[in-house]
MMTF fields as JSON, N, C-alpha, C and O atoms, coordinates in Angstrom:
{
  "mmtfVersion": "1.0.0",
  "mmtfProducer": "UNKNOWN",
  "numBonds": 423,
  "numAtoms": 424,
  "numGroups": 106,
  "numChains": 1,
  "numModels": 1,
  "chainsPerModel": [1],
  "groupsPerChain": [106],
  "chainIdList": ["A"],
  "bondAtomList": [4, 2, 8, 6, 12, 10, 16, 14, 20, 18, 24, 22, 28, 26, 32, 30, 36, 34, 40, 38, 44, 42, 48, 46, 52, 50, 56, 54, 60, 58, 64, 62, 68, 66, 72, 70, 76, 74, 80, 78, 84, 82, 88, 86, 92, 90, 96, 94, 100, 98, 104, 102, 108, 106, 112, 110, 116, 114, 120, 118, 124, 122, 128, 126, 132, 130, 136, 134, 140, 138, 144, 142, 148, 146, 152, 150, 156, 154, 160, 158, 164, 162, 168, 166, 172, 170, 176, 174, 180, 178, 184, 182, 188, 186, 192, 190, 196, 194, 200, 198, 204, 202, 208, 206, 212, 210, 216, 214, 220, 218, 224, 222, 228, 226, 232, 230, 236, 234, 240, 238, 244, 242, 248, 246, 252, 250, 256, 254, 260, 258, 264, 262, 268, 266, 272, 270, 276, 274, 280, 278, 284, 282, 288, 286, 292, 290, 296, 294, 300, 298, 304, 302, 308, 306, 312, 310, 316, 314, 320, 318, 324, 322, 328, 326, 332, 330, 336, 334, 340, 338, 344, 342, 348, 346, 352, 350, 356, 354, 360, 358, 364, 362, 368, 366, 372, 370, 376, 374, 380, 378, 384, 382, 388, 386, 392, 390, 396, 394, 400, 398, 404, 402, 408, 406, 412, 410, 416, 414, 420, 418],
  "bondOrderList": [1, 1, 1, 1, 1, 1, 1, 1, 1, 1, 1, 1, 1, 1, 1, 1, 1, 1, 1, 1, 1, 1, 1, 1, 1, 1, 1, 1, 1, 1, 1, 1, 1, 1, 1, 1, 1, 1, 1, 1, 1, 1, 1, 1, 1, 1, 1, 1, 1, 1, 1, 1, 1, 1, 1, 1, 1, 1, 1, 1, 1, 1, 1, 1, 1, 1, 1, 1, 1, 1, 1, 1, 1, 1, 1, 1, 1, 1, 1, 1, 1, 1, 1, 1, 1, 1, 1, 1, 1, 1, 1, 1, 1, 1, 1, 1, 1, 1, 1, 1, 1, 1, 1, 1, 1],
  "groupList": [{"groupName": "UNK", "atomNameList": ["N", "CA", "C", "O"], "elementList": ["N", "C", "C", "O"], "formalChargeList": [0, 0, 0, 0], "bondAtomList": [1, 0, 2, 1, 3, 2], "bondOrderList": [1, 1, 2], "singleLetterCode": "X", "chemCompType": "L-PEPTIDE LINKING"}],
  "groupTypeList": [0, 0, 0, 0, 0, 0, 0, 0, 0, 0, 0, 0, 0, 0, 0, 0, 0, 0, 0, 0, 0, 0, 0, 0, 0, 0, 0, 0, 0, 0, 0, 0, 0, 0, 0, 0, 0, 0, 0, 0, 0, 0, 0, 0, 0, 0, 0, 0, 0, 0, 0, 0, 0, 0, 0, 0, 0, 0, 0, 0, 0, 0, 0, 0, 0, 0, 0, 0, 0, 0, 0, 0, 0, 0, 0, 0, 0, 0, 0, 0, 0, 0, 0, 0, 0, 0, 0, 0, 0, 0, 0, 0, 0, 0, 0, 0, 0, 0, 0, 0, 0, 0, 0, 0, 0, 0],
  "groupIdList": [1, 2, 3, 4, 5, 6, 7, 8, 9, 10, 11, 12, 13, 14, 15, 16, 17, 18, 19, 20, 21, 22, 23, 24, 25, 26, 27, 28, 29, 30, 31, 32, 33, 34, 35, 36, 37, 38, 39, 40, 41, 42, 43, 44, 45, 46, 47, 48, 49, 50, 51, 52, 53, 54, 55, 56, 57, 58, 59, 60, 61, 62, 63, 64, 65, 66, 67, 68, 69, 70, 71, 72, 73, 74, 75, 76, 77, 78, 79, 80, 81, 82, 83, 84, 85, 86, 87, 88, 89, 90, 91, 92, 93, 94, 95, 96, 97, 98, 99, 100, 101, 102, 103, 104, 105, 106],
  "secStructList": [7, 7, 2, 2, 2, 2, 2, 2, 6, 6, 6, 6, 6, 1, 7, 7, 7, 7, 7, 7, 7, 7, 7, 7, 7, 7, 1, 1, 7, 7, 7, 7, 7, 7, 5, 3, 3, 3, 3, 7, 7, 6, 6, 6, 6, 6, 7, 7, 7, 3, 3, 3, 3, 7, 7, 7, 7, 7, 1, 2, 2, 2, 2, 2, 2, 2, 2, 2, 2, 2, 2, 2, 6, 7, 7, 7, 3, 3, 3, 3, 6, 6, 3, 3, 3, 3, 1, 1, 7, 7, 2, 2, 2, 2, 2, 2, 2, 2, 2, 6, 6, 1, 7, 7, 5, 7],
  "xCoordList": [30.35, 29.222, 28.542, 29.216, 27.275, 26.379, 26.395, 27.011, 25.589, 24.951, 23.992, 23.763, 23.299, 22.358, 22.456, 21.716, 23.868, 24.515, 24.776, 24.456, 25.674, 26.181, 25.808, 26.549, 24.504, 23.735, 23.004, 22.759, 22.583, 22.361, 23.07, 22.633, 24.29, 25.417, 26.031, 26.97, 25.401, 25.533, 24.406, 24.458, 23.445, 21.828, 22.353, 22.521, 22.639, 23.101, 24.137, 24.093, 24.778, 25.839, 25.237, 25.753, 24.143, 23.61, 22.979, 21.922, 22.723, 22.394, 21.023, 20.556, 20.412, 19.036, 18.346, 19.132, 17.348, 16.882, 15.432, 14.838, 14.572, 13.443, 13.386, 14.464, 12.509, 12.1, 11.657, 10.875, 12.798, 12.453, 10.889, 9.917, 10.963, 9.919, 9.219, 9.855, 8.036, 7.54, 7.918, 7.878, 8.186, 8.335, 7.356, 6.311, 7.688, 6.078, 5.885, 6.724, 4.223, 4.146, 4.411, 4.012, 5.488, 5.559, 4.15, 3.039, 4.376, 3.806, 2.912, 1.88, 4.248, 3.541, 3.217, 2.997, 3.2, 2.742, 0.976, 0.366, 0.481, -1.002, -1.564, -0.794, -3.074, -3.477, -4.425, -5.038, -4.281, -5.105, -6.775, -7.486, -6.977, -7.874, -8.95, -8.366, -10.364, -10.891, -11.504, -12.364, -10.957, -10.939, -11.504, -11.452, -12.179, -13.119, -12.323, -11.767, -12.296, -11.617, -12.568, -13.119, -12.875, -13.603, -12.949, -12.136, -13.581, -13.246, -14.294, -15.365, -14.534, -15.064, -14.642, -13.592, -15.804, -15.468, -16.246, -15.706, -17.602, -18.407, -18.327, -17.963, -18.777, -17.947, -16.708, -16.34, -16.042, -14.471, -14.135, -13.07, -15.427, -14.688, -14.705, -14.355, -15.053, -14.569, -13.491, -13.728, -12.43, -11.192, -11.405, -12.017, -10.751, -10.697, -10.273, -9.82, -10.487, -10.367, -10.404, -11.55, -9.624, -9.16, -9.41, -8.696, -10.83, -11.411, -11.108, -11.466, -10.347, -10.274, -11.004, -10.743, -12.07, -12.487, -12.486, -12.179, -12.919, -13.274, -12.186, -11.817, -11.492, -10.456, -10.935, -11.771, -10.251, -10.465, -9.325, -9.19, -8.381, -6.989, -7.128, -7.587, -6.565, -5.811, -6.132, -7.289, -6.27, -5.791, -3.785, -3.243, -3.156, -1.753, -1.493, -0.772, -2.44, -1.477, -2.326, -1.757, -3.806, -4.297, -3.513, -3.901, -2.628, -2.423, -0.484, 0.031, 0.219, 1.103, 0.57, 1.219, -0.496, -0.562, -1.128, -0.517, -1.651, -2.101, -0.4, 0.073, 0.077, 1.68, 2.142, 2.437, 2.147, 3.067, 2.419, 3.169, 0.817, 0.469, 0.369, 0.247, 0.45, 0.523, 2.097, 2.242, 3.389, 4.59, 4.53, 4.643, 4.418, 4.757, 4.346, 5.034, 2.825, 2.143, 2.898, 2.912, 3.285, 3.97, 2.453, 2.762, 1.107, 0.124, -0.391, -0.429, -0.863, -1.807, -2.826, -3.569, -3.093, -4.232, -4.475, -3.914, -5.552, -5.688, -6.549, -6.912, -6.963, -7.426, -8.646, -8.754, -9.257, -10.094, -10.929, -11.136, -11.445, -12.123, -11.799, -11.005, -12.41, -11.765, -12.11, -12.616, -11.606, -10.955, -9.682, -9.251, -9.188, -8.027, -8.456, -9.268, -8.217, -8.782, -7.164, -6.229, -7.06, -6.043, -6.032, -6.794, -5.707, -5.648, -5.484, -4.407, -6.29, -6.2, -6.958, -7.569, -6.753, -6.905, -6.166, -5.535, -5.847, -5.018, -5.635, -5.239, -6.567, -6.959, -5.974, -5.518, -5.795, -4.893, -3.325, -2.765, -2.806, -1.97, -1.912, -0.924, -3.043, -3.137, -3.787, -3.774, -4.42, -4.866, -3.727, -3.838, -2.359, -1.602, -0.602, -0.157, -0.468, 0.256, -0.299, 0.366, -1.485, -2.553, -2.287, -1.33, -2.914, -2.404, -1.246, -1.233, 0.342, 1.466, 1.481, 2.496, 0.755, 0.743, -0.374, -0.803, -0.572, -1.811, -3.316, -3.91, -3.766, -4.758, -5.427, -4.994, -7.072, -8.202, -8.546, -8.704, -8.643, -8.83, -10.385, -10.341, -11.331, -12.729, -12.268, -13.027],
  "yCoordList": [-35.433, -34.877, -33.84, -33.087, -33.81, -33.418, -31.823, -31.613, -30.774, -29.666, -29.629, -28.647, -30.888, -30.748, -31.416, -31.282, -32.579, -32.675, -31.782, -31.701, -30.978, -29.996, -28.967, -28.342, -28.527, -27.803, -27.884, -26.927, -29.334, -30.375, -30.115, -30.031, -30.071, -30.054, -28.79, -28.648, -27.652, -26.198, -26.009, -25.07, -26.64, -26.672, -26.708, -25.805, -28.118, -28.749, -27.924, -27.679, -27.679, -26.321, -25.41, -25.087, -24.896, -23.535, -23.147, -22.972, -22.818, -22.866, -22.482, -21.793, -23.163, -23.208, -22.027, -21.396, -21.731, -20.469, -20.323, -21.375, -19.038, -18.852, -18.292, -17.736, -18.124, -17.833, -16.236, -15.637, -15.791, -14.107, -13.765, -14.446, -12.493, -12.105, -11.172, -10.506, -11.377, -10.673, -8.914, -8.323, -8.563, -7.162, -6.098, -6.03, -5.291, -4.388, -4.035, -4.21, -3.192, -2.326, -1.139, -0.536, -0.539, 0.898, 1.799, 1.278, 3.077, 4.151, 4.98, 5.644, 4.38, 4.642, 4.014, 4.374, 2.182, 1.503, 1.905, 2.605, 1.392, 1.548, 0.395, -0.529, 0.366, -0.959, -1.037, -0.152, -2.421, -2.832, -2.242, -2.019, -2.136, -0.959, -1.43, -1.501, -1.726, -1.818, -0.878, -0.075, -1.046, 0.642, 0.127, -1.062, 1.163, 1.384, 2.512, 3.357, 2.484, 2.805, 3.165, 2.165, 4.383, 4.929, 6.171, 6.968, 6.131, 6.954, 8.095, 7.586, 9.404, 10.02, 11.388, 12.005, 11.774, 13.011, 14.12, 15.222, 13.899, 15.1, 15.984, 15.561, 17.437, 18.539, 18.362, 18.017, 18.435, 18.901, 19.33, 19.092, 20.21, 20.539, 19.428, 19.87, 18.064, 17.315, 16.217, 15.03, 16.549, 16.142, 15.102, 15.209, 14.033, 12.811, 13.151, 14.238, 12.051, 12.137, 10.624, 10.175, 9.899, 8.846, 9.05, 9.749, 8.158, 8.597, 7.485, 6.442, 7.419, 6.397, 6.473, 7.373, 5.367, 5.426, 4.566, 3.396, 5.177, 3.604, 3.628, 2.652, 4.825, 5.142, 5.332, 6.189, 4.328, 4.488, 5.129, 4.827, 6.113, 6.818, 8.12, 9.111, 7.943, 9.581, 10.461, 10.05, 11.569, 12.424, 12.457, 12.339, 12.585, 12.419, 11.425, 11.551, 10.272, 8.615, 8.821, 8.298, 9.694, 9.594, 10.621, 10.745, 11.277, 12.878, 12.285, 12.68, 11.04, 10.144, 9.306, 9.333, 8.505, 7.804, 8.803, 8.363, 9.481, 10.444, 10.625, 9.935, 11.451, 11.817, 10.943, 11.266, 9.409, 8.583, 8.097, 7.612, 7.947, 7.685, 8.265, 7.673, 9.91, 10.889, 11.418, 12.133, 10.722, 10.787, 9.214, 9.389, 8.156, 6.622, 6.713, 6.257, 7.507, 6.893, 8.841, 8.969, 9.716, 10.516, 11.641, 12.323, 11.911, 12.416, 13.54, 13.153, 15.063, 15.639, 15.107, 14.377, 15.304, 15.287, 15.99, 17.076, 15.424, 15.517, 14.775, 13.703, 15.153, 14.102, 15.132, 16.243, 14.083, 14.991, 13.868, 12.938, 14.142, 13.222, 11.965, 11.566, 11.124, 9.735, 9.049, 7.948, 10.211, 9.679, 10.479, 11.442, 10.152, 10.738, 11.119, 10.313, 12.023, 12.27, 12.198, 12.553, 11.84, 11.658, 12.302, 11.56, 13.131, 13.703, 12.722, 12.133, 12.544, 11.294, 10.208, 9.993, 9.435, 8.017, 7.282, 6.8, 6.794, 6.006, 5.076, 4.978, 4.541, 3.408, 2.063, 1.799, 1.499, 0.242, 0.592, -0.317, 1.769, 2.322, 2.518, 2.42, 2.783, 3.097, 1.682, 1.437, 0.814, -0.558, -1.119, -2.186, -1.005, -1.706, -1.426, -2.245, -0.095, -0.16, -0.187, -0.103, -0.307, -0.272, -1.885, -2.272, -2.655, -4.485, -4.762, -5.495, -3.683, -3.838, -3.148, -3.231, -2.719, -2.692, -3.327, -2.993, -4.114, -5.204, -4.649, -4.878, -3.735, -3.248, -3.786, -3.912, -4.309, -4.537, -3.32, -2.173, -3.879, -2.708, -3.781, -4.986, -3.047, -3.28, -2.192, -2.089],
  "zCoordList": [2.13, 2.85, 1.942, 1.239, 1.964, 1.009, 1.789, 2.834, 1.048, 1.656, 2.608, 3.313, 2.665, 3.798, 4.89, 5.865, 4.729, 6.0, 7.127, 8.313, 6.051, 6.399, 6.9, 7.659, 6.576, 7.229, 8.437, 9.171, 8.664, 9.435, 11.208, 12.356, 10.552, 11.706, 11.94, 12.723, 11.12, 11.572, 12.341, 13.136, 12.301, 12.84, 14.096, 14.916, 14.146, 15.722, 16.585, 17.79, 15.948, 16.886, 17.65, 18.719, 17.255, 17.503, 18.437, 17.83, 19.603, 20.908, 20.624, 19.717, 21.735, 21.316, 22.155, 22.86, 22.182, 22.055, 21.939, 21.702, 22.074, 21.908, 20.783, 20.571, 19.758, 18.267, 18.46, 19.199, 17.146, 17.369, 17.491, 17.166, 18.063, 18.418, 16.937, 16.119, 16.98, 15.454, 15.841, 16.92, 14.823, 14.65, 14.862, 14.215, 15.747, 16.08, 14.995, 14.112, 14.698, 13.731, 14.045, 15.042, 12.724, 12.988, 13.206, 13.31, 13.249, 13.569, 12.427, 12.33, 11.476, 9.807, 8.766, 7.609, 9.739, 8.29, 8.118, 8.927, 7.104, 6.397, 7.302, 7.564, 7.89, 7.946, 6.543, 5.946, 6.294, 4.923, 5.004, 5.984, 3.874, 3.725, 2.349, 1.268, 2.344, 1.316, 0.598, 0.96, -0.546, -1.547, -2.58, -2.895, -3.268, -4.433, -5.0, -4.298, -6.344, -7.121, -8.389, -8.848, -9.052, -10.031, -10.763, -10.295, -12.2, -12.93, -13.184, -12.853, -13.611, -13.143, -14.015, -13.84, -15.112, -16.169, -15.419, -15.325, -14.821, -14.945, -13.617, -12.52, -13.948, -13.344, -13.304, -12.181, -13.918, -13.962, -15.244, -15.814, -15.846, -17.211, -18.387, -19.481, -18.341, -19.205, -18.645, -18.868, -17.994, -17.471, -16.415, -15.352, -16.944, -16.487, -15.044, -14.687, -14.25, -12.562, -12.04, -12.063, -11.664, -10.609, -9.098, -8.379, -8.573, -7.301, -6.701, -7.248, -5.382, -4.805, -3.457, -2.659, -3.164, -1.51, -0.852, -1.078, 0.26, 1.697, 2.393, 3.045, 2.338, 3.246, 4.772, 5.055, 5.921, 7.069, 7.85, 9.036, 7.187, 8.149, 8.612, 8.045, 9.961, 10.086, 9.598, 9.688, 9.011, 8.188, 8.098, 6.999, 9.067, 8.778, 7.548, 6.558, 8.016, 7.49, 5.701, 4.743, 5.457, 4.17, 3.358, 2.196, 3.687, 3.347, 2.559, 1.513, 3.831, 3.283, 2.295, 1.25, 2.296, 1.128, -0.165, -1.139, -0.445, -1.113, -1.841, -2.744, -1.313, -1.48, -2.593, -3.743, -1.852, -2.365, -3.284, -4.131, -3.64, -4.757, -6.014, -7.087, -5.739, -6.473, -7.141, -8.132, -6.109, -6.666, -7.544, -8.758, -7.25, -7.686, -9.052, -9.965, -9.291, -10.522, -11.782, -13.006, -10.843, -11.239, -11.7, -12.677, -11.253, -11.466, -10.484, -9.316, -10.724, -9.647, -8.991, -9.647, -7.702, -6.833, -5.94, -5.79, -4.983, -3.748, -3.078, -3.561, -2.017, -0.622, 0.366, 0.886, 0.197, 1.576, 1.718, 0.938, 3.019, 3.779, 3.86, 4.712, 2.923, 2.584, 1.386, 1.168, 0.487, -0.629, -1.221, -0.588, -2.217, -2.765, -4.028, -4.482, -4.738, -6.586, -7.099, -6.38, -8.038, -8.836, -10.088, -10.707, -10.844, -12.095, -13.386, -13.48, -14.204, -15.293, -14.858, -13.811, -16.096, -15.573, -15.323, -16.264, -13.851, -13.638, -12.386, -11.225, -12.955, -12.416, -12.164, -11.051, -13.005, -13.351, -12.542, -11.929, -12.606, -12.123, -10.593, -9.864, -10.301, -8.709, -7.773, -6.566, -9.145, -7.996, -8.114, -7.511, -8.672, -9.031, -7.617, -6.813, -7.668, -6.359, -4.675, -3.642, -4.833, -3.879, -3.872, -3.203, -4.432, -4.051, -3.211, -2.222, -4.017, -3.657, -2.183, -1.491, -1.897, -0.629, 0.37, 1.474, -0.29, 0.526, 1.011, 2.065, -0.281, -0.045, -1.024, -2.17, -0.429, -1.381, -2.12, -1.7, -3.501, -4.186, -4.972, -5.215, -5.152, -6.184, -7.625, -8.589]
}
């Protein structure tokens, strides 16, 4: 007897049933979000700046992603209204984990 016999007839054992139920959404996931993403020298001295927008959250839920983008890519920022500034350039860096979390990034 092959593996998919076998599996076959673990199938058939198994009391039948209604199909799990999908998982709520937490309280703190992100909903997907289309973001614009720019780089950005003037007024700041010279000093490069990573602007991200088109943020539609909270203030709680932009103030968490802010956080976690500013620990992940390991860079200063901040947040207001609805965008985030990032210290440097880290464009490529921040759409990178912005995708990984199922956000449109331009």
């Amino acid at each position: 007897m092959n593996w998919q016999d076998q599996l076959a007839s673990l199938r058939s054992s198994l009391p039948e049933g209604d199909a799990p139920a999908p998982a709520p959404e937490s309280e703190t996931s992100i909903p997907v979000q289309h973001l614009h993403i720019r780089y950005e020298r003037k007024g700041r001295a010279g000093k490069p700046a990573t602007i991200i927008g088109g943020f539609t959250l909270p203030p709680e839920r932009m103030a968490e992603l802010a956080a976690d983008l500013k620990k992940s890519i390991g860079v200063g920022g901040s947040w207001r209204d609805d965008e985030i500034l990032l210290q440097g350039d880290c464009r490529e860096a921040a759409a990178r984990l912005l995708r990984s979390h199922s956000h449109k990034v331009k």
